[in-house]
N, C-alpha and C positions, 0 to 999 in steps of 0.2 A: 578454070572452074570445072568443077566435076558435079557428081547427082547422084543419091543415095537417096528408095523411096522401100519406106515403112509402114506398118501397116500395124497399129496399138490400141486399138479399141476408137473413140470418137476421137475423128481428126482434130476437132477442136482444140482438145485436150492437150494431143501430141506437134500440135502447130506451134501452141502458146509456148511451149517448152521449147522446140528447137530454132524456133528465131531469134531466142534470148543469147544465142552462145556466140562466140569470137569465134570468127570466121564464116559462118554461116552468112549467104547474101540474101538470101529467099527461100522461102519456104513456102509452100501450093498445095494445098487441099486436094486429094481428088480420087479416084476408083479407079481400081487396076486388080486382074486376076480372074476377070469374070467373060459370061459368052457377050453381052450384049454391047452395041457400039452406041455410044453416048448416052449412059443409063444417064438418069434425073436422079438426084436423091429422095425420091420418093421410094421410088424403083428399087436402088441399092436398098432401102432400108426395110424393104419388105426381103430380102436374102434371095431373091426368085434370081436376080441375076447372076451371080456367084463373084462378083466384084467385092472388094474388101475395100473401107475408107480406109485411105494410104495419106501421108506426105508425101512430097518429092522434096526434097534440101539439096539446092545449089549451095555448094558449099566451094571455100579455096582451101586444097590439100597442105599449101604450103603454111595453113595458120593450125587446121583444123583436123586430123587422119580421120579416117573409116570408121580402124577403131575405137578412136573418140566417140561416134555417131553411134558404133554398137552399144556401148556401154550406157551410154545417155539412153537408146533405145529399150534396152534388156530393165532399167533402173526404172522408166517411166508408166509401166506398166507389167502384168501379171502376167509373165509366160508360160506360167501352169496350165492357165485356165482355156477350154479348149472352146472356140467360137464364141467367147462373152469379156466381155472386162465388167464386171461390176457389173451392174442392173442393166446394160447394155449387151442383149443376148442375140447370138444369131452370128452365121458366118460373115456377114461383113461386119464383124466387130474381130476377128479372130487374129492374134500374134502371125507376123509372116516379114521375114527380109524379103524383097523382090529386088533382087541382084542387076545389076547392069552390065557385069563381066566377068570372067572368072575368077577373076582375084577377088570380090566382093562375095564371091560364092564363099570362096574359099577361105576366107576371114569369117565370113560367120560359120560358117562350120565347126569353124576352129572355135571360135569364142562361146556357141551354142555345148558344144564338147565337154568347154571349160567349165562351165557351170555345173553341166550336169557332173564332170569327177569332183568338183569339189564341196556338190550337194549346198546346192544358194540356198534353194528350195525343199521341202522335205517332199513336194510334188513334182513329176514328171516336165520338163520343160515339153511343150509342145511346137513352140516355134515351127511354120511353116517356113522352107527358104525355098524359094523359086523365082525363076529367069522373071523379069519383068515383061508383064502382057498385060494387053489392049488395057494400055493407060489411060484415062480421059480426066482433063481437069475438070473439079467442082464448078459448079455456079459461084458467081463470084462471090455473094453472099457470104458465103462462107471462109474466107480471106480475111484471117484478123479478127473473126468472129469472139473470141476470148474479149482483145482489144476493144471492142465496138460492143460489147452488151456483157459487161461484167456484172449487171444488175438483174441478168434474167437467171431465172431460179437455175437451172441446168449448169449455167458458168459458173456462180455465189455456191449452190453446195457439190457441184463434183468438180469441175477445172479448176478453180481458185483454190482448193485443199493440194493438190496434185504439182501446180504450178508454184505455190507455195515450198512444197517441200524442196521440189528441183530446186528451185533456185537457193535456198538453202546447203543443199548436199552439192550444187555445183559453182557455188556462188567465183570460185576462181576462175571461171571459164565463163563469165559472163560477160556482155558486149556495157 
């Protein structure tokens, strides 16, 4: 098993997506990038701490590559847009690969590269990529959150439209 953790605006969002896909085992909520050790999400969500809601994806390489996770990553959210996704503003909302090795650096480099020469966007990708630090998983709460309250306003008009589309544009890659 390996791990690749992302950082796409509300974990929610980007949870409900990558545990749909073949090969992925788990997928964990949590905050990474910031000074504070065991922020709360209270915390994160005021931006004082400089932590960004992340996934972590255990995934197995032998079903599921990297690049796979890039691609799924770059697709599920707005790498233009600098510290917001949506109506979700503030540095711990903000695009970021946090790498686990150097290969993982150097794959998103490469794939962040790609986009920008062949203009995805008519906007700047801003993608931050940096080393993975002071990780801390979420409350559990938030584990499956999509899953467990697709009826609260927040999941019905932004994750359910988002999750919808995924699975749609990746419906072959689905568990």
């Amino acid at each position: 098993m390996r791990e690749a953790t992302f950082g796409a605006g509300c974990f929610w969002c980007v949870e409900a997506c990558f545990k749909d896909l073949k090969g992925v085992t788990h997928v964990e909520p949590g905050y990474s990038g910031g000074q504070k050790d065991q922020p709360t999400y209270q915390e994160v969500c005021t931006g004082s701490t400089g932590h960004a809601e992340v996934v972590r994806i255990h995934y197995d390489p032998d079903q599921l590559s990297y690049e796979a996770l890039l691609e799924v990553f770059w697709f599920v959210h707005d790498p233009t847009q600098m510290n917001r996704q949506g109506n979700d503003i503030g540095t711990q909302y903000r695009s970021v690969v946090f790498y686990h090795d150097e290969d993982q650096r150097s794959l998103a480099e490469v794939y962040k590269q790609k986009l920008r020469d062949e203009k995805v966007w008519d906007a700047e990708v801003v993608t931050e990529i940096s080393p993975l630090t002071n990780y801390f998983k979420a409350e559990d709460y938030h584990a499956n959150y999509f899953a467990n309250n697709p009826d609260q306003p927040y999941c019905s008009s932004v994750v359910r439209p988002k999750v919808e589309k995924f699975r749609k544009v990746f419906a072959e890659r689905l568990k």
